[in-house]
C-alpha positions in Angstrom: -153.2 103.3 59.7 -149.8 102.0 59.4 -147.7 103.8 56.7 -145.9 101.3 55.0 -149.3 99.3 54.4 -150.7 102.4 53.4 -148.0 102.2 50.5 -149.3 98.4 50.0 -152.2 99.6 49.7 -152.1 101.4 47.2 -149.5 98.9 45.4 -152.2 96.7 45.3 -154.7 98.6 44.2 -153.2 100.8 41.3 -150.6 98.6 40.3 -151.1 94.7 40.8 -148.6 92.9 39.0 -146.4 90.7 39.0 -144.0 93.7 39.0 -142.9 95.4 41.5 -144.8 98.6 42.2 -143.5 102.5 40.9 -142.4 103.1 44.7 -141.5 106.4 43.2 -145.2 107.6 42.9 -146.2 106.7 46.3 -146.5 109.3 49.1 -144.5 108.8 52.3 -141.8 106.3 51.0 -138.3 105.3 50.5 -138.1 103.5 46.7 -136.4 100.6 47.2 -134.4 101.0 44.4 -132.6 104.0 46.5 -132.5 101.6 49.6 -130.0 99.5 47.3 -127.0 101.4 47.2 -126.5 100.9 51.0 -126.3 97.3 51.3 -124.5 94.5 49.6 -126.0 92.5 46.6 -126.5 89.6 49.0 -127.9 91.4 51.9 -129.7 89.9 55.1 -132.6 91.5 56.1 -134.8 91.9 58.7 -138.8 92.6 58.0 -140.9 93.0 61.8 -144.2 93.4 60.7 -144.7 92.1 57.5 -148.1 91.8 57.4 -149.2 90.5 54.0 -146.0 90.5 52.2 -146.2 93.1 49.5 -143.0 94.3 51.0 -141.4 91.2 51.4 -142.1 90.0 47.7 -140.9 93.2 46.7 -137.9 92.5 48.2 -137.5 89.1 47.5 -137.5 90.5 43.9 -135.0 93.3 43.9 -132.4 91.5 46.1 -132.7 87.7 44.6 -129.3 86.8 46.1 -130.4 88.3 49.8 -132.2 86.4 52.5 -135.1 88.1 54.0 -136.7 87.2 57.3 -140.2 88.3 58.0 -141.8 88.7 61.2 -145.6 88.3 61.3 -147.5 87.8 64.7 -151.0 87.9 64.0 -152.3 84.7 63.3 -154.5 85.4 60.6 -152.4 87.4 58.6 -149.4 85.3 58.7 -151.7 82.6 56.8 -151.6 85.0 54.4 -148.4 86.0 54.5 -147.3 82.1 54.1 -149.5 81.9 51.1 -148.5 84.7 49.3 -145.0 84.1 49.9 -144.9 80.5 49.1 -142.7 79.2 46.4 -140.2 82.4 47.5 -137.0 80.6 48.2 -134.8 83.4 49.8 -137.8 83.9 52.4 -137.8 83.0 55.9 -141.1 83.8 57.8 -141.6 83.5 61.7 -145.4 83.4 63.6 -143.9 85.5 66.2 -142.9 89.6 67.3 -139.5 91.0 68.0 -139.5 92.8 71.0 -137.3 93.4 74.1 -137.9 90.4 75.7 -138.2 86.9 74.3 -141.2 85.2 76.0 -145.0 86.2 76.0 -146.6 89.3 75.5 -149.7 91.1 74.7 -150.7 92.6 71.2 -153.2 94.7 70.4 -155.2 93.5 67.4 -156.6 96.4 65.0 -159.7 95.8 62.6 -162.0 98.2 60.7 -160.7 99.6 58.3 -157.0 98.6 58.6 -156.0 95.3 60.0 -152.6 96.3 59.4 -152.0 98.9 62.8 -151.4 96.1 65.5 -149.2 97.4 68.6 -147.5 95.9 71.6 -148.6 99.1 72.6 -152.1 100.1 73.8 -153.6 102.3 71.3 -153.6 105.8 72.2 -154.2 109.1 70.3 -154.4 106.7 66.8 -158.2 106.2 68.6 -159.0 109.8 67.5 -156.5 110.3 64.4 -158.1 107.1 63.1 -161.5 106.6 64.1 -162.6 103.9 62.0 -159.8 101.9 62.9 -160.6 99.3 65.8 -158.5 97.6 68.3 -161.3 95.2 70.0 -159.3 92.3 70.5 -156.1 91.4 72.2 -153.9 87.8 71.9 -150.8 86.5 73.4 -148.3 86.3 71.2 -144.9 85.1 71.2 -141.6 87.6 71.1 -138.1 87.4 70.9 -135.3 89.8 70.5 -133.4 90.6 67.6 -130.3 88.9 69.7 -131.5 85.5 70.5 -133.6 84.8 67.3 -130.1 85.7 65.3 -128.4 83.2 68.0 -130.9 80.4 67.3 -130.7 81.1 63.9 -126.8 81.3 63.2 -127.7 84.9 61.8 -124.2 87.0 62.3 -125.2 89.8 60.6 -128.0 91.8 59.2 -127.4 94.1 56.5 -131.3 96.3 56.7 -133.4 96.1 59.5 -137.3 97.1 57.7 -139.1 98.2 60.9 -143.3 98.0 61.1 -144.0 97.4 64.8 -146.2 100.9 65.5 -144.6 102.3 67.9 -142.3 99.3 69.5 -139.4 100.1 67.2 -136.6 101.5 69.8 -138.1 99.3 72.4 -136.6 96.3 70.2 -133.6 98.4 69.3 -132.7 99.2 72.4 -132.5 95.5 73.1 -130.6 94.3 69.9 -127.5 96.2 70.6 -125.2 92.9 69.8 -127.2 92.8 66.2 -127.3 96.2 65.9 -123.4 96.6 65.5 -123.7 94.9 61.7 -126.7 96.8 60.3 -125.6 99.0 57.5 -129.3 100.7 57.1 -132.6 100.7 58.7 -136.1 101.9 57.6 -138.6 102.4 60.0 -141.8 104.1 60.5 -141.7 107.1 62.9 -144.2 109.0 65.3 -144.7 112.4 65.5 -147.7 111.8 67.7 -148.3 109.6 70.8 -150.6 107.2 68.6 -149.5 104.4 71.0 -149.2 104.2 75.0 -145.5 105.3 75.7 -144.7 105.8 71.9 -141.4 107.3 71.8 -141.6 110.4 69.1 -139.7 111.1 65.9 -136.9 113.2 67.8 -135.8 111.2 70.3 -135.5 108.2 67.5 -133.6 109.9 65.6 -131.0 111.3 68.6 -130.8 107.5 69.5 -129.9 106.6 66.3 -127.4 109.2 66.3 -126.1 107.7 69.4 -125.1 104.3 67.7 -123.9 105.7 64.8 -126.4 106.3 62.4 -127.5 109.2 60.2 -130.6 110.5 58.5 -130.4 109.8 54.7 -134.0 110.1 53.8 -137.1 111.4 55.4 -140.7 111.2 54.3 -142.9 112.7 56.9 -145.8 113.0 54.8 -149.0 112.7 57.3 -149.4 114.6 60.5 -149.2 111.9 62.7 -146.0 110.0 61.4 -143.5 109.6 58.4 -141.0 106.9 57.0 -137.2 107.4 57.5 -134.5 105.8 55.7 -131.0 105.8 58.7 -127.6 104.9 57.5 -124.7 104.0 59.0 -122.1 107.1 59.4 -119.0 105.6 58.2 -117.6 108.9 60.1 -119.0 108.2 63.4 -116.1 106.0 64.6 
C-alpha cells in the first residue's frame, strides 16, 4: 500500500477533523510542520498523486498564501478529490499523471484493499508484499511532464515537489530537469524493494538526488518494502 495514504489513513480514521492531523504520531512521515522551514511562506507546490486530498487540504491549510497543484489520474478518485477539495481557493487540480513524456500512457489501477497503489508501472513484488491488494484493471490516461505542464501553465517555479507516483518518481525527475533547477525541497516515497516493474531502489534515488544538488534531511524508512524521505537543496553544492 502506498505510504503516504497509509498516513491518510490513519488521519482519517483516528483524527477526522477539521484540523489538520498530529503528523507527529504517525509512523513513516515527515510532519509538515518541519517541511515548513524549507520553503517560503508563499510556496508553489507540486502534489503527483494526490489521491483523495487529505494531503492536499492539509496543505492548503498550513501554507494559505501558497498555491498547490494536485495531480490525480484515476478517474474515480479525482471525483473525489474535486469534491473534497471544493471551495479550496489556492488549489489547482489536474485529471492527468506527470510522467516523462506528455501524451498517453498506461496505468495500472489497484483495488482491494487499497485503491490508493496505482503505478505507471506493472506491479511487481508489491503482488506478494501485499496480497490483498489488486491490480485487475488498466486505463489510458493522460501524462505530461513536469516541464511542459509548468510552460502551459506560466509556472516559473516550484518551491516543494510532494511525490506519490509508486515507483515513477525519477522517471518524471529525470525528465523535469528545467523545473527541477527552482525546487528548494522534495518529499517522496522510496523503494527498497522492486514492488514495481523497473522500480529504481532507495540508493540509486538518493545518489541522483545528490547529483542535482540535493541532500537527505529526513528519512523515515519505517516498513520493509519502502520509506518516506524529505531531500533539500544543498546550498553548498554549487
Amino acid at each position: 500500500m502506498n505510504l503516504i495514504k497509509r498516513a491518510a489513513r490513519y488521519f482519517v480514521r483516528e483524527w477526522f477533523s477539521p484540523c489538520p492531523p498530529r503528523e507527529q504520531t504517525i509512523k513513516g512521515v515527515v510532519p509538515k510542520q518541519y517541511i515548513k522551514r524549507f520553503i517560503p511562506d508563499d510556496p508553489i507546490i507540486v502534489e503527483a498523486g494526490a489521491h483523495l486530498g487529505w494531503d492536499t487540504i492539509e496543505m492548503s491549510t498550513l501554507w494559505p498564501k501558497g498555491i498547490i497543484h494536485a495531480f490525480e489520474p484515476v478517474p474515480g478518485l479525482y471525483g473525489q478529490l474535486q469534491n473534497n477539495t471544493s471551495g479550496l481557493e489556492n488549489v489547482r487540480l489536474y485529471p492527468c499523471a506527470l510522467s516523462d513524456k506528455t501524451g498517453i500512457a498506461t496505468l495500472f489501477v489497484s483495488s482491494g484493499s487499497s485503491d490508493a497503489s496505482s503505478s505507471l508501472l506493472p506491479p511487481k513484488e508489491h503482488l506478494s508484499e501485499h496480497p490483498t491488494v489488486y491490480f485487475e484493471e488498466s486505463i489510458d490516461v493522460r501524462t505530461i511532464t513536469l516541464n511542459e505542464w509548468a510552460r502551459e501553465n506560466g509556472v516559473e517555479r516550484v518551491d516543494l515537489l510532494w511525490l506519490d507516483m509508486q515507483g515513477y518518481e525519477l522517471a518524471m525527475l529525470k525528465a523535469s530537469s528545467e523545473l527541477l533547477r527552482t525546487v528548494s525541497a522534495i518529499y517522496t516515497e522510496v523503494s527498497l524493494k522492486e514492488q514495481y516493474e523497473g522500480t529504481p531502489l532507495y540508493p540509486e534515488i538518493r545518489g541522483w538526488f545528490e547529483e542535482q544538488g540535493f541532500k537527505v534531511e529526513r528519512e523515515e524508512l519505517a516498513w520493509a518494502d519502502a520509506g518516506n524521505v524529505l531531500f533539500v537543496r544543498n546550498k553548498n553544492a554549487y
